[in-house]
N, C-alpha and C positions, 0 to 999 in steps of 0.2 A: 592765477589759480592757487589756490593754499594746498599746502601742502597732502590733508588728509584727503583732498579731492581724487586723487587715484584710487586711493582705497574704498572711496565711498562708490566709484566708477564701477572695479571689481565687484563687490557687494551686491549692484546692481544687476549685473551680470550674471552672479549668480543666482539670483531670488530668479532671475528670467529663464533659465537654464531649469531651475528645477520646477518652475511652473508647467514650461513647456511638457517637461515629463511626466506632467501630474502628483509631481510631490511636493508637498506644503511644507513648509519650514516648523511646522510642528512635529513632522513625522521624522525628522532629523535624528532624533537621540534615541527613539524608537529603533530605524534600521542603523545608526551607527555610520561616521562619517571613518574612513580609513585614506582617502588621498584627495586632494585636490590639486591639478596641474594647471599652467597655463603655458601655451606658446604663442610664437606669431607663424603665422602663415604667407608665403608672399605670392599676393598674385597680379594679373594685369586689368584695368581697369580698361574702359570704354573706349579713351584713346590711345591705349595701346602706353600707359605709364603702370610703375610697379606702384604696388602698395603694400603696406605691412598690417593685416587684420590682427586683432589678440585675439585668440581664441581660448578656448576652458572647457576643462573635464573634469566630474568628478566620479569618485569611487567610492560605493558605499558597502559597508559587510552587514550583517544582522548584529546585534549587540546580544552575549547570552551569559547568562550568572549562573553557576553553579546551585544557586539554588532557585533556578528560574521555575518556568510551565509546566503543567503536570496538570493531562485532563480531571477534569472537576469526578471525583467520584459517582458514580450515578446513584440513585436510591432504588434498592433493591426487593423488592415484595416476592419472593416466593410463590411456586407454585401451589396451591393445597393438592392438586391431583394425586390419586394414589398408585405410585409405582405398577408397573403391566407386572401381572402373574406372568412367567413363561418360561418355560425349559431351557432358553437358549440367550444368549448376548447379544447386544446391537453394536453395531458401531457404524457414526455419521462420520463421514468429509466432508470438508469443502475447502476452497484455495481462491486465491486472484480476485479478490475484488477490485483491489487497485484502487483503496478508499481514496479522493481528491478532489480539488474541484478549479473550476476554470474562473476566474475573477474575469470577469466579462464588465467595461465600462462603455456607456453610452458618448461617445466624443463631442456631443452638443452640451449633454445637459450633466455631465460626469454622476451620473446615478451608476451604480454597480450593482449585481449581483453576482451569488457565487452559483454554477452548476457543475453540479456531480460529473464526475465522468465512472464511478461506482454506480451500478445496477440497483437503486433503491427498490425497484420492486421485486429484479432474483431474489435479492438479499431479503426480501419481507415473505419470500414465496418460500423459499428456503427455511425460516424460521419457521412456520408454520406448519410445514410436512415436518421438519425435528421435532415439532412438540407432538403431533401427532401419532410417530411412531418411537417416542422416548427413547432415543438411545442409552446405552450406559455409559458410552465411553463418546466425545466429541472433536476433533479434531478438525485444527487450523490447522492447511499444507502453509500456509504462508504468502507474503506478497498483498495482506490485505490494506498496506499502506503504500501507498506509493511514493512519495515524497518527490513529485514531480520538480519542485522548485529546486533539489538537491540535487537534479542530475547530473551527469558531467559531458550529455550530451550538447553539441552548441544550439542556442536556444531558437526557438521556430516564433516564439510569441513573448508575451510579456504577461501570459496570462495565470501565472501558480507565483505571483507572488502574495507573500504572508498566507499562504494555505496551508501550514502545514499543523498550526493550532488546531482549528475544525477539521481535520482530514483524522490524529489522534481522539480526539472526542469523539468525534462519530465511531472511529474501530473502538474506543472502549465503552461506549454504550450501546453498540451490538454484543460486545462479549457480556455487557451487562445483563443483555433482555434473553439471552444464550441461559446466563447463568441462573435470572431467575422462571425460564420456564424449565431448568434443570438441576436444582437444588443438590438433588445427591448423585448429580453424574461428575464423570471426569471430563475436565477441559484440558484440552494439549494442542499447544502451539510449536508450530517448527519457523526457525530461522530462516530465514528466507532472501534471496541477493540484494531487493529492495530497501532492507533494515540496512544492507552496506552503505548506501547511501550518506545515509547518517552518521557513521562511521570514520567513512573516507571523508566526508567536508570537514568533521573536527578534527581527525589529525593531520589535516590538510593545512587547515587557517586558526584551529582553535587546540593546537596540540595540549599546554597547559591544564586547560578542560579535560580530556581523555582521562576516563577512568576515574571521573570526582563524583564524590558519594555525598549526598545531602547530609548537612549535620546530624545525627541524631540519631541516624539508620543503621538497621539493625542487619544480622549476616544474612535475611534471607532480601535486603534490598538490592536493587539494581543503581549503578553507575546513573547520574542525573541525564547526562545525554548517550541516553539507549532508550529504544522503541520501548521495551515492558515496562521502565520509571514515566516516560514522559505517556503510554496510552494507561498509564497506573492498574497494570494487571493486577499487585499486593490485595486487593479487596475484593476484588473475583476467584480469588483460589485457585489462578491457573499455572497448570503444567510448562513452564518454557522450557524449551532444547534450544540452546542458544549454540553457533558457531557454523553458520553458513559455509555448504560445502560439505563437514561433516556430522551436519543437524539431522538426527532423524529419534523420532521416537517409534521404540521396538513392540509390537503390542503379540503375546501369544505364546512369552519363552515360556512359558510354565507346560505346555505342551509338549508331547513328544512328534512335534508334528513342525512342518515348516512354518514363522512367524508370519507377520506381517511387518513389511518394513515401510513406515511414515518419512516421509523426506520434501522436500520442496521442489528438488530437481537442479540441472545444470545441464546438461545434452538435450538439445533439440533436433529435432530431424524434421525439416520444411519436406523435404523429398524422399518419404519411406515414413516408418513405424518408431516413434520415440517410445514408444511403450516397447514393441520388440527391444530397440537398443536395451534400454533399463533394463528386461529380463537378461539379457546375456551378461549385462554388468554385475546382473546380481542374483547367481544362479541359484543361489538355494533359497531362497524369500522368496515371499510375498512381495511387493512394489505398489506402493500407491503413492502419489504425488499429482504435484501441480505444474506451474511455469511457464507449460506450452500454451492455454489454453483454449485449448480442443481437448475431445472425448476421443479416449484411444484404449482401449484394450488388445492383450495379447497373454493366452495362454498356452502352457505347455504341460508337457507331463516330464516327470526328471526319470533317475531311472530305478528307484525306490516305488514308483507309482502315484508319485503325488501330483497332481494340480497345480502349478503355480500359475498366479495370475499376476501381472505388471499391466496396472491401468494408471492415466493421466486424467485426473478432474477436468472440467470444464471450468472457464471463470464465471466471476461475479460482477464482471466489469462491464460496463459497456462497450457493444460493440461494433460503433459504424463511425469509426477516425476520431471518439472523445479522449479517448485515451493517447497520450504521447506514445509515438512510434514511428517505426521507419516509416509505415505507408500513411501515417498524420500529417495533418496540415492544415494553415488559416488561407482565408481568402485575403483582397484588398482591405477588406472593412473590418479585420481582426475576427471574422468569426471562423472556429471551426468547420473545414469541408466536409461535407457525408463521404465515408468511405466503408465498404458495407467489408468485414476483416474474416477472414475464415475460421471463426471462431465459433464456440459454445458454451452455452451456460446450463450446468450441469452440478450437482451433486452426487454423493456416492455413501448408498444403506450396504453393511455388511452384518448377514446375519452369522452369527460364530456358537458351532455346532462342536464345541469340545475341542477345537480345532481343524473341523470341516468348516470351509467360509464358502457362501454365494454370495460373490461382489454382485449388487444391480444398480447400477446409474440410472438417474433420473430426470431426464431431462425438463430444462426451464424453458417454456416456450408463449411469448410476447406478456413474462411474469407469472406463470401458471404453471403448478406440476398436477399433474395429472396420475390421481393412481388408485385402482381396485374401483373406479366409480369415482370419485370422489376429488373436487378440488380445490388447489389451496393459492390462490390467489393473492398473488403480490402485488394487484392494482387497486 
């Protein structure tokens, strides 16, 4: 046996190794090779003799350049509509889409596709009552991406890898079709734990990265690996509150009256009122937010006489086990189980009366809102 023959052995081994897993030796430099190990393993054979198997592992990370992805800008056409006459302010929410998608492979014929575990039709249903009732002011609670392949949960499937390109494009071409059925409204985005994500894996494995700004950018750009550079908010005009945790945008100081406080959230309550909680945490505001994914209102009177309200949006997401979570899971065959989640899909119109507000939630029901007569249809 010559000499190179071990190596060409190995070699083989590994072409077989990453066949098995579905990955071609083209996609190599793509996801970025970081370890390859090999041991021996001793076991007993047939008649009860030892033997020495080699065995092989390898480790791969994603490869990322500082001045890498950045969703494709969308092309924006403007509303012509002419702004609503009205005495009073609007102001839209919404939260939690959990924009992602499942890379689903057929193990016969390796065909793929990707499916959403984001709610295309809330999300279409949604747009449509906003364009309806033009707010002025628009608000992301946050969480609209999910970056399922970034979790630091351990992993249930194999199925968000390379999602996280079209899971961005898609959030910045909803803020796109946002911006152009709303030309001269405000967009406001909150920070949200989901963005951590991203966050935690670069100064996890890509600390050097952390905090690197594309050549050429200017004070008002973002760091290359954060959510507003890589979903390319810069060309949609929108509002970021960056710094999960204490992200919120304040909408109402100008009032002599209690604000409204915009926030993503962090307390959950499975057993009681998250909405209650939030009011007591935050007794002189208003409280709207997202995170839980259910529809939760609580209101109070303080002791000036004012109304405060702390409600929780509903999501955007799908809701019957697409989405990764405690209560998710695949079967034998890698597909997603039906698990139907106690959740809602919901938005929230606030009409702003000088600083009197009527929060009313509007529920999404099988992509449909319903209101005054009239419906706006996500299917």
């Amino acid at each position: 046996m010559s000499e190179r023959q071990p190596d060409l052995d190995r070699l083989q081994q590994l072409d077989e190794l990453l066949l098995r897993q579905g990955i071609d030796l083209s996609d190599i430099e793509e996801r970025g090779f970081h370890r390859i190990n090999y041991w021996q393993q001793g076991i007993k054979n047939a008649d009860g003799e030892h033997e020495a198997h080699d065995l092989m592992g390898v480790e791969l990370r994603p490869t990322i350049t500082p001045d890498g992805w950045q969703a494709a800008a969308a092309r924006i056409t403007p509303s012509r509509a002419n702004p609503p006459k009205r005495d009073y302010r609007v102001i839209a929410a919404f939260s939690d889409a959990q924009i992602d998608y499942r890379r689903i492979i057929n193990p016969r014929t390796q065909e793929q596709h990707l499916e959403p575990i984001h709610d295309e039709k809330a999300m279409r249903a949604a747009r449509l009552f906003f364009k309806f009732m033009q707010p002025d002011v628009l608000v992301d609670c946050g969480d609209m991406v999910d970056y399922a392949g970034l979790s630091n949960h351990p992993d249930k499937n194999d199925h968000f890898f390379k999602t996280v390109a079209p899971s961005l494009q898609r959030y910045h071409d909803y803020l796109a079709e946002l911006r152009a059925d709303h030309p001269n409204s405000e967009i406001h985005v909150v920070d949200s734990n989901h963005n951590l994500r991203l966050r935690k894996q670069v100064l996890r494995y890509l600390p050097a990265l952390y905090d690197v700004y594309q050549a050429g950018s200017d004070d008002e750009d973002y760091p290359v690996l954060t959510t507003p550079h890589l979903a390319n908010f810069k060309p949609l005009d929108i509002n970021y509150h960056a710094g999960y945790g204490a992200a919120e945008y304040v909408y109402g100081e100008e009032y002599d009256r209690p604000p409204i406080l915009f926030k993503h959230g962090q307390i959950v309550r499975s057993n009681g009122s998250t909405a209650a909680a939030e009011s007591k945490k935050n007794p002189e505001t208003h409280v709207v937010r997202g995170h839980g994914h259910r529809t939760e209102r609580h209101t109070r009177t303080d002791r000036n006489g004012n109304y405060l309200t702390s409600l929780q949006i509903g999501a955007l997401c799908l809701r019957k086990g697409q989405v990764e979570g405690y209560h998710s899971s695949v079967d034998d065959r890698n597909q997603p189980v039906e698990h139907q989640e106690d959740w809602q899909a919901s938005v929230l119109v606030i009409e702003d009366y000088d600083g009197n507000y009527n929060f009313t939630v509007h529920d999404i029901i099988d992509g449909i809102i319903r209101y005054q007569g009239r419906e706006f249809d996500g299917n």
